[in-house]
N, C-alpha and C positions, 0 to 999 in steps of 0.2 A: 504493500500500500504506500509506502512513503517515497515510490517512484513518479507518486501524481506530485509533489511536493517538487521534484527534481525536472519538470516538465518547465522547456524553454518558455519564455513571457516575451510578447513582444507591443507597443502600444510607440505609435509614429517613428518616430527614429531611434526608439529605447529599446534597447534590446538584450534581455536577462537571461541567465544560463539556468536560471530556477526561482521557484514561488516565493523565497524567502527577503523577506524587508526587513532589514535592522530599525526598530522604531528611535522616532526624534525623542533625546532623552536629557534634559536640561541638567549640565554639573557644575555649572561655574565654577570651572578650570582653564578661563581665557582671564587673565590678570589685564583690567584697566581696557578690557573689550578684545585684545589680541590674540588667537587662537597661534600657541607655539608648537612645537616640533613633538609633545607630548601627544597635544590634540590630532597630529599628522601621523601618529605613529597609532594610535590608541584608533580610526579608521582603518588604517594602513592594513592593522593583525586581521580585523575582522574580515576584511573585504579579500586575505590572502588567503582564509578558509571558507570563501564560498557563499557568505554572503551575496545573495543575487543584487539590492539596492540598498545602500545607504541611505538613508534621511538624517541628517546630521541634526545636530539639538537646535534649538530655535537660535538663530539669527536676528538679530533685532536692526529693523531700518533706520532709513536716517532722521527720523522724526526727532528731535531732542527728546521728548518724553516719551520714548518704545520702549526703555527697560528699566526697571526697580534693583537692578544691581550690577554693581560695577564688572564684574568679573561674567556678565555673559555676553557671547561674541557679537561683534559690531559687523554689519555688510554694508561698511561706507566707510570709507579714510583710507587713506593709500596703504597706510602701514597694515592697515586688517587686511585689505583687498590684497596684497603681498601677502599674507600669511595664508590667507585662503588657495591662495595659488598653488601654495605649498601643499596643502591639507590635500587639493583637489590631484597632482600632480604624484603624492604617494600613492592615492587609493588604486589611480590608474596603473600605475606600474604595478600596484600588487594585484590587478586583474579586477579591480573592480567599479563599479558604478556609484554615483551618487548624484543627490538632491539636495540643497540647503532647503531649510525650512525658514520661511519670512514670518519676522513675529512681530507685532507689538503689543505689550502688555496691557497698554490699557488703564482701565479705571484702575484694575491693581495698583498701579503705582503709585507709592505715599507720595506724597512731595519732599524734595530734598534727594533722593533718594535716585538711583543709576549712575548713567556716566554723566547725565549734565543737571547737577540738581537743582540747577536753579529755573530750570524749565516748569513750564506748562504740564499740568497733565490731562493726557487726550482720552475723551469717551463719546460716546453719541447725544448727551445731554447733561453733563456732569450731574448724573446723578450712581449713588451707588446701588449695591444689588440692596440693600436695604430697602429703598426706594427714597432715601436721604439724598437733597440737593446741594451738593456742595461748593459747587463751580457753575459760573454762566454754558450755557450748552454753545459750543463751538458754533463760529459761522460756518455759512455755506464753503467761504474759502477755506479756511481750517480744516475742513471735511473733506475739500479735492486736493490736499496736501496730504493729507492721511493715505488716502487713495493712491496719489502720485508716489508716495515713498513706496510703497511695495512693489511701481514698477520699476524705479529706478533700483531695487536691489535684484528685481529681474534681468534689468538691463548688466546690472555686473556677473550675474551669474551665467548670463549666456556669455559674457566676453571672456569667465574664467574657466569656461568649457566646461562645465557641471552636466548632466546628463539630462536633466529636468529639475522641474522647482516643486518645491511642495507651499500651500499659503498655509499658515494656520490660523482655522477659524472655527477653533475648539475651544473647550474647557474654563469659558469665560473670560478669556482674552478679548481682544481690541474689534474685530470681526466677530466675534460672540455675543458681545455687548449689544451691538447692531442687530442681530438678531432677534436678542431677548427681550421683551415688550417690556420687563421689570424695569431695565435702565434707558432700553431706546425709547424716549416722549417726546422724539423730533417733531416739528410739526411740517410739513412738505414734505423735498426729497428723502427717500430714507425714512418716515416715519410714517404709522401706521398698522396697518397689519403685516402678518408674518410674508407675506407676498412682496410689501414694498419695503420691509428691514433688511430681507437679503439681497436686495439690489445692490447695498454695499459693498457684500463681496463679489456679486456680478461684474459689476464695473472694476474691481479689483482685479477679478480675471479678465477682463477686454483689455486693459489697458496694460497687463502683464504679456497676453498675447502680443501687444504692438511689437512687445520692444523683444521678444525672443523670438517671432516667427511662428511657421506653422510645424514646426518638423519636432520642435522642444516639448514633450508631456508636460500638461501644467495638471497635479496632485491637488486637492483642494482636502483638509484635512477635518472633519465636524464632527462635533458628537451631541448627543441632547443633555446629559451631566453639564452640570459647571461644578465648578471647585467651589464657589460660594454655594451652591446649594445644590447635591449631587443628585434630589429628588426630583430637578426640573428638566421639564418638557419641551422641544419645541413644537413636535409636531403630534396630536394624539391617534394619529387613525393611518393608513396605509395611504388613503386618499390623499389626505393634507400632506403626507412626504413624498410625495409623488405629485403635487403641488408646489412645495417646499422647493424640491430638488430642480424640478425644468427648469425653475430661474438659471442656474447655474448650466444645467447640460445647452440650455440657448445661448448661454455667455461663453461656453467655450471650453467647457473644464474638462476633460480626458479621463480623470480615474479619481474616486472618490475612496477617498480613507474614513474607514466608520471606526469611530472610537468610544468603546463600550467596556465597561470592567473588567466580565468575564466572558470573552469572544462566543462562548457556548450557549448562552442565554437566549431565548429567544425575544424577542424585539416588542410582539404583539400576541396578544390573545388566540387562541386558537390557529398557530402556526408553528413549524419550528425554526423559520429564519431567522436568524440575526442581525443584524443593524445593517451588514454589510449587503448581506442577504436579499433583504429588502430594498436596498439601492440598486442594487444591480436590476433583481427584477422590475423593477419602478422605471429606471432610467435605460436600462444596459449595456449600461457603461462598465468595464473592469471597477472591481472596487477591491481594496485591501479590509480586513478586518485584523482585530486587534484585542487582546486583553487577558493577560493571566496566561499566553503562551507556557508552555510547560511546567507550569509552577501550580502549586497547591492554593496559594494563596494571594492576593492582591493586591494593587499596586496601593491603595491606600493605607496597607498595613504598612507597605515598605516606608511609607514616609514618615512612619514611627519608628522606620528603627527592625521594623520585624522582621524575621529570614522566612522564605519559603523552602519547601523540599522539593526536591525534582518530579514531575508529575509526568505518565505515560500521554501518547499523542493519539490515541485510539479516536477521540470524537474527532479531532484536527481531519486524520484520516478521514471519516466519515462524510464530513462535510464539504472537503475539497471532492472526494470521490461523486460528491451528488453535484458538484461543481457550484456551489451556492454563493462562493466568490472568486477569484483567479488569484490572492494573493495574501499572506501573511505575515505580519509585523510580530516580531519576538522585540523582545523591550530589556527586562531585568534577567533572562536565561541567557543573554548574549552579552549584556553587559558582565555577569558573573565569569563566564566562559567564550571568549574570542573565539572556541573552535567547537562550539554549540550545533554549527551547519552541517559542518563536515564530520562529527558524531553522528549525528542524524545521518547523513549521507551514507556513512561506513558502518550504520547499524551498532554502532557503539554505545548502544542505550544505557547500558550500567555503568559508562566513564560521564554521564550529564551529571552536572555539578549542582547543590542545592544553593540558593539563594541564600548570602550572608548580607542580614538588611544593616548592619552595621560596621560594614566595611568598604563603604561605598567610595571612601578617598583614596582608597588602594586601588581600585579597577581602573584599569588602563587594557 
């Protein structure tokens, strides 16, 4: 069964030697926004066993308030965009493929706080997920700035040869917010119902397409969770995501990443697809899915601290075999173990390594 797993992927000019996605996995191990030769090498391992795509950890644009801390990497400034080169330039030599992932934080951002603290911070109405207003809601200009920076980090990543982009517009980030009706109370462009909030990252992907072509996969990365309140929805019914979602398959998007706890779950009522699942069949478009890859346990334990054990791939099997998505993102299995793939590959099921959530400054 784990030869469907090893099965070529191919999506515009991208083209993978297997199912396998290293998920985007945020370490702040770029000192002062600069990704060094750690960051190059710490790619480099993963992409030399087999790893099909990289999605590198989120990338923050050049908006002065995209990030809430100093040490995650920058895709704007000559000296980043030089080290990216780097980053990008290893993974190739060791055989492998990648994506930077466009970020920006968002209302997360305290003030004071990233690499320019004395900026602005950016949301769809300065309000937070509270429903608490704390800032004037951005103009309309402010808003096509916002927009504008994700394609100018598009435009660097097709110049530094990167294989495609991934946007992220998950987990209550910058693109999420927009989404969510809790914080988005735009009134015009952009606000309204769920129909005209994701217009924002619509136009995020058009105007990311301008600047890399047609040939470049653009990854559009969503989940319904937010980190402020993991019980929220966007969309409740198959219909409404399959509503939800044409905004985006009309703007251009190529392959959608569904990110969901535990990938096995299923999505809706009386079905057994999952998030990914239901993109696919909704849109049919490649989608990745995502969540709890090999591990017993989930990614919000890890953020306490807690270790998972090694978990067998039987349902993974199952689900890629009914083909209910084309692609899989391993996250903390691959972060624990750089040769995570190529166990799986060489059936070395009893060498997978269990998840130590407390040693997360040692993994390279």
């Amino acid at each position: 069964m784990s030869s469907l797993l090893f099965e070529q992927f191919k999506c515009k000019g991208l083209s993978l030697e297997n199912r396998f996605v290293m998920a985007p996995m945020t370490r702040t191990f770029s000192p002062d926004g600069i990704p060094g030769d750690n960051v190059a090498e710490y790619y480099a391992r993963r992409a030399a066993a087999h790893v099909g795509l990289i999605i590198t950890e989120g990338t923050v644009t050049d908006r002065p308030g995209s990030a809430d801390n100093n040490n995650y990497p920058k895709f704007y400034g000559e000296t980043a965009i030089n080290a990216w080169k780097n980053v990008v330039a290893s993974t190739h030599t060791a055989g492998g493929k990648i994506a930077p992932q466009l970020w920006h934080v968002g209302m997360i951002r305290k003030p004071g706080t990233g690499h320019n603290p004395d900026a602005q911070t950016d949301g769809p109405s300065g309000i937070t997920h509270s429903g608490k207003s704390i800032m004037p809601a951005p103009t309309d200009e402010e808003v096509a700035d916002m927009v504008s920076s994700y394609a100018r980090s598009a435009r660097n990543a097709k110049a530094l040869g990167f294989d495609a982009i991934e946007i992220h517009g998950a987990h209550g980030y910058l693109i999420d917010q927009f989404f969510w009706g809790v914080m988005n109370k735009r009134e015009g462009k952009y606000g309204g119902g769920f129909i005209e909030r994701a217009k924002f990252a619509a136009d995020v992907i058009r105007e990311c397409r301008r600047e890399i072509g047609d040939d470049m996969p653009i990854i559009l990365r969503w989940s319904q969770w937010k980190q402020q309140e993991y019980t929220a929805r966007l969309v409740e019914t198959p219909k409404e995501m399959e509503t939800f979602l044409k905004v985006f398959v009309d703007a251009g998007v190529d392959i959608l990443h569904c990110s969901q706890r535990r990938f096995w779950e299923p999505e809706f009522e009386n079905s057994s697809l999952n998030l990914a699942g239901w993109a696919k069949k909704l849109t049919g478009l490649p989608t990745i899915s995502v969540g709890s890859v090999g591990l017993n346990g989930d990614f919000f334990g890890a953020f306490a601290g807690q270790s998972s054990q090694a978990a067998p791939l039987d349902k993974l099997y199952e689900m890629m075999d009914r083909k209910e998505f084309d692609l899989i993102a391993v996250g903390r299995a691959l972060l624990q173990d750089p040769e995570w793939v190529k166990k799986v590959k060489e059936g070395r099921m009893d060498e997978l390594k269990d998840y130590d959530g407390k040693a997360l400054s040692t993994l390279y």
